[in-house]
N, C-alpha and C positions, 0 to 999 in steps of 0.2 A: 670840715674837710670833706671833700668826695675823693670816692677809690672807684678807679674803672680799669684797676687790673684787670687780667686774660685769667691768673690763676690767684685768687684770694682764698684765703685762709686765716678765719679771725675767730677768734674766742668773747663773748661779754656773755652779763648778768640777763641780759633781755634784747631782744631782738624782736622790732617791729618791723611788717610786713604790711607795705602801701604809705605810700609818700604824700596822701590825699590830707584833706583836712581833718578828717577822724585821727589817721596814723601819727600826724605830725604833731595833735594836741597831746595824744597818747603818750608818743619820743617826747614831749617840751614837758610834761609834767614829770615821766622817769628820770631824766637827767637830771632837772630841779631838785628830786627828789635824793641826789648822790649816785644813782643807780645808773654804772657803765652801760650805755644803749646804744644800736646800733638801727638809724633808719631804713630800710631795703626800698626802695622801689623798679620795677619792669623796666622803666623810661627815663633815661635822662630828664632832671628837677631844672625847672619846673616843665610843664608837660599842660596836655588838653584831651587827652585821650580816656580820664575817667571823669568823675564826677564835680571834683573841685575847682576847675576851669572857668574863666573868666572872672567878668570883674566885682560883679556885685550879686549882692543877696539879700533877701530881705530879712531881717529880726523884730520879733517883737513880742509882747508880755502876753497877748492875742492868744489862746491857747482852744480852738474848737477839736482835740483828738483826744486820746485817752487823759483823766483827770491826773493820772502820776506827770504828765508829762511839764503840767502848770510850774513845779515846784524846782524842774529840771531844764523849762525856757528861765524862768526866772534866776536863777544861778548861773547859767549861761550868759545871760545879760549881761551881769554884771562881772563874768569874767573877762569878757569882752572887752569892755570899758578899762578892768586892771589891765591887760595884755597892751592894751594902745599906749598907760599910762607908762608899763614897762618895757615897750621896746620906744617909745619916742617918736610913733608913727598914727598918723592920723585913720584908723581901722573903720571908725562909726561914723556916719552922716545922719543926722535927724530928717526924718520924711511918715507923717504919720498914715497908719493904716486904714483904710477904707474896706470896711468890711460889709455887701453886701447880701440879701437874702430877698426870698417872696415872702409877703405875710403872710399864705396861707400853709407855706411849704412844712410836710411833716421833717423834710430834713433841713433844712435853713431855717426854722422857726427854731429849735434846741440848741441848733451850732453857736445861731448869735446870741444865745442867751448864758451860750457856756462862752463863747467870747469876753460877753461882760463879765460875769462870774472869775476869769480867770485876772481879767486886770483889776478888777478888784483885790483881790486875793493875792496880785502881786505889787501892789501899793499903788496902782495906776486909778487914773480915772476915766472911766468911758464918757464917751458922748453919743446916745441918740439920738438918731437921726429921719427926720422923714425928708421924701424920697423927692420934692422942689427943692429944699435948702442941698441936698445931695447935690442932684444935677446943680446948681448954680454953683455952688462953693467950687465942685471939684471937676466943672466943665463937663461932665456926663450925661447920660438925656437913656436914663431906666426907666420905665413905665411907671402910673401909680400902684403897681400890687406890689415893689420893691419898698425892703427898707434898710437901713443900713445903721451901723455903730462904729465907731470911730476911737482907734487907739492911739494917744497922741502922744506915747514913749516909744512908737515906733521907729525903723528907721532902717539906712541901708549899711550892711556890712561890705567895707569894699576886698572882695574875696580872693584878688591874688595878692594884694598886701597884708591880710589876713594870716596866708598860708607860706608869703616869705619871713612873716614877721615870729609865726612856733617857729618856724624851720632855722629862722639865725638865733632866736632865744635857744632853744636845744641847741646849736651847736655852740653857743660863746658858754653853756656850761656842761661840754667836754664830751657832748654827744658825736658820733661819729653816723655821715650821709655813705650810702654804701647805692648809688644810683647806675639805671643802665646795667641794671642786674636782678633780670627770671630769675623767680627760684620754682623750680618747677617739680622739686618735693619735698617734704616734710619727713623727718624719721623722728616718730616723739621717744620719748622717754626720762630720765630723770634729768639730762642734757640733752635738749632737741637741736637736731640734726638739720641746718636746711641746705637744700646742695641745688644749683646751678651749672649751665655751661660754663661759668666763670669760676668756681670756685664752692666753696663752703663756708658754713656758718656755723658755729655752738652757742648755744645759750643757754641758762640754765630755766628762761619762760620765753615765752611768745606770743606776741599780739598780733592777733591775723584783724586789717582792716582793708580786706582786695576790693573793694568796690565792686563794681562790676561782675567780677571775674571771680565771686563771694561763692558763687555755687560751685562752680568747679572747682576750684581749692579746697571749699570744705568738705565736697563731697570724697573728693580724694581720701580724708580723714576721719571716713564713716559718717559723718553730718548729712545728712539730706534733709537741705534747707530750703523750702518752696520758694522760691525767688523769679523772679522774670527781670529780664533787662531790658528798658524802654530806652530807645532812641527819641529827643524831647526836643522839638525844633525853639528855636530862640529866635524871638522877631525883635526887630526895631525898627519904629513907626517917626514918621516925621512931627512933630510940633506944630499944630495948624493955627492953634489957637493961644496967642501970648498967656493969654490970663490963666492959663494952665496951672494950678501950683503945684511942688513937688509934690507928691504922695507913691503911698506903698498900697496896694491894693487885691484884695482876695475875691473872688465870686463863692459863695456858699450855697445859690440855690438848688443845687442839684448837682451829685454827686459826676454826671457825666459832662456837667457845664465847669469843670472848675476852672476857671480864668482866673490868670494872677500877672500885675505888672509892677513895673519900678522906675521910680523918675529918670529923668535924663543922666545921671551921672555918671554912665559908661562914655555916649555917644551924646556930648552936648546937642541940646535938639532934639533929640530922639530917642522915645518912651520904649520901653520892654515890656509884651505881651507877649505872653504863653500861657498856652492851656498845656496843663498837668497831668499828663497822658500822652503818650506815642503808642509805635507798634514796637512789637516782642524785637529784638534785635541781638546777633551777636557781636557782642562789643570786639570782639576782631574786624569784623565787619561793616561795621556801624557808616559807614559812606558809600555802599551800597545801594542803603533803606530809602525808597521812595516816599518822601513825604508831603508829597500835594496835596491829598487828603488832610492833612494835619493843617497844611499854611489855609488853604479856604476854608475851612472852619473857625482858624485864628482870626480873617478876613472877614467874613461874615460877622463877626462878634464884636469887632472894633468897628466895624459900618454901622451895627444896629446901636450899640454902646456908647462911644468915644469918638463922637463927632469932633472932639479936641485934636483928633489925630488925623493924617491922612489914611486913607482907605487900604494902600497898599503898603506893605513894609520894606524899607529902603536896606537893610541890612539883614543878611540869613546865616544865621550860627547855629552849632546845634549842644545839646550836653546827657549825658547817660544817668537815668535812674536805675536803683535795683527794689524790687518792691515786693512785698510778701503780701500774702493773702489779706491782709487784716490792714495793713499799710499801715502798722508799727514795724519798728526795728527791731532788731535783734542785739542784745548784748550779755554775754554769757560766759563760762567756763565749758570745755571740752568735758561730756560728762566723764571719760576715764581719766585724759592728761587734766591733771586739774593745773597745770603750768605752762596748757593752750588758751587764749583768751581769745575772743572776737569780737569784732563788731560788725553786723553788715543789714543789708537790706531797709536803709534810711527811707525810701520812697519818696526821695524828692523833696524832703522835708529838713535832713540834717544837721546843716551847713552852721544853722543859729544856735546848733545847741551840741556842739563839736568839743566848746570846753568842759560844760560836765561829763561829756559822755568819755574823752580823753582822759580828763583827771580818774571815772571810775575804771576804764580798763588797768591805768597805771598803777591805780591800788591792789586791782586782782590779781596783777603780773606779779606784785608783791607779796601776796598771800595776804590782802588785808578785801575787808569790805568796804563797797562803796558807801560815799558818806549820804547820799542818798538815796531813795527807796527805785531799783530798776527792777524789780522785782515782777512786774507785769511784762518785761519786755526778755523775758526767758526764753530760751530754746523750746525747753520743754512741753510749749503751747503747742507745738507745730507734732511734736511727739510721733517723728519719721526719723531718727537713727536708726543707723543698719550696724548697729555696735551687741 
């Protein structure tokens, strides 16, 4: 059900905050779990205005970021997989990864090597690759100081079916959508307090997943959480070259080159290239931001790259990351309300790993620990409360 009362007033066990794919896995594991929940989000569901938007994302066992995170793609996988089996909806597309580097690079020589390491580790099997068999198989034309490794459990997650499909499992078990509803403060306590121009909320925990909008909210709550919010242009390119095949694809040479694309599966025909970085933006804001600068760089890189494609991009969309200094996430407990939980500043990374990071906040709401090790992705790294 959705409620877009004027004046609401509702009572539950837990009360999530952001409607996105973090929030919703969060709401579909507490209601699974028996736990009365209530989803909140700013905007009428479904929505484009934070991070979960559009259609596709890329997944895969691929893991070059911090080593806790191998054991938490990997559980995500294959939550993925149940989630499709139980709502009856097709969520995963097979499309393997392409994961390029320089051979001499000090940063792309360790990435692809914690690449392979990781799909090993998560029962996959890599393929090396040098840098002619590259260009031929996957239509590309990298120079010879490139090399690249190949995950072939990769694939696309299709991400507004995704994010309808927690959203109706939570509600067919007895979760309540509470949509088209600011809550624009928080009163903690041993029943947290959230109150809106429309109404109020009690709960006896809370899961704050605002995307975006992560810093302000929590900073409202003593948290000062280093975050920036980038505005990330979304290209799609035309198909020039038939023999194209699908693939999912990442750039590792260098930390300021990170290009990353996805087969045609939105836009029959037409590939998804973006680079992994914009400018600082507020997400109030956010169609303001000038991004010319962004598209000719994208432009530039698909002309020296991907001769596969045409040179300019036939479709311009855009999507909001929120990214912390170190570009891990955050997932945590309020260090006073310990019956505040959060999760924010994904960096554009997320999307693939929604359901572990969902099931752990749904455990904390409950006072229990997560079943696996988030322990590196603490608040306390950043160690700026004004508490």
């Amino acid at each position: 059900m959705s409620t877009h009362n004027q004046d609401v007033s509702l009572e539950c066990e837990v009360a999530v905050v952001g409607g996105g794919v973090m929030g919703s896995s969060a709401a579909h594991y507490l209601a699974e779990a028996g736990r009365d929940t209530v989803l909140i989000d700013q905007f009428p569901l479904p929505h484009s205005r934070g991070s979960s938007g559009g259609h596709t994302r890329i997944t895969r066992l691929a893991n070059y970021g911090h080593p806790a995170l191998t054991a938490i793609m990997k559980d995500s996988f294959d939550q993925w997989l149940q989630l499709e089996h139980q709502s009856g909806v097709r969520l995963f597309r097979p499309a393997p990864l392409l994961a390029v580097g320089l051979n001499s690079s000090e940063n792309s020589a360790p990435a692809l090597d914690n690449v392979k390491a990781s799909i090993h580790a998560s029962g996959g099997t890599p393929e090396a690759l040098d840098v002619a068999t590259t260009n031929q198989r996957f239509r590309t034309s990298f120079p010879s100081n490139y090399k690249a490794v190949v995950d072939p459990s990769a694939g696309v997650l299709m991400a507004d079916k995704c994010l309808k499909a927690l959203q109706n499992l939570f509600i067919n078990n007895g979760g309540r959508v509470l949509d088209g509803w600011p809550v624009t403060s928080i009163i903690p306590g041993k029943t947290v307090e959230l109150r809106g121009p429309k109404g109020r909320v009690r709960a006896q925990a809370v899961v704050l997943c605002p995307g975006p909008w992560a810093g302000t909210l929590l900073d409202s709550l003593g948290v000062q959480l280093p975050v920036r919010t980038e505005k990330i242009g979304v290209y799609y390119w035309k198909v020039r070259d038939s023999k194209t095949p699908a693939f999912t694809f990442i750039d590792l040479s260098r930390p300021e080159n990170h290009f990353y694309a996805l087969p045609d599966y939105e836009y029959p025909g037409y590939m998804k290239v973006c680079y992994h970085a914009g400018p600082q933006t507020d997400p109030d804001e956010r169609d303001k931001v000038d991004m010319s600068a962004i598209q000719r760089k994208a432009e530039e890189y698909v002309k020296n790259f991907f001769p596969c494609l045409e040179p300019k991009p036939s479709v311009v969309e855009s999507c909001m990351y929120t990214v912390t200094p170190d570009e891990s996430f955050v997932l945590d407990r309020h260090p006073l309300h310990h019956n505040l939980v959060f999760g924010a500043g994904f960096s554009g990374t997320g999307f693939k790993i929604a359901p572990a990071c969902g099931k752990a906040l749904a455990r904390m709401a409950m006072g229990l620990q997560p079943q696996l090790d988030f322990s590196p992705f603490g608040f306390s790294r950043f160690n700026r409360s004004k508490l």
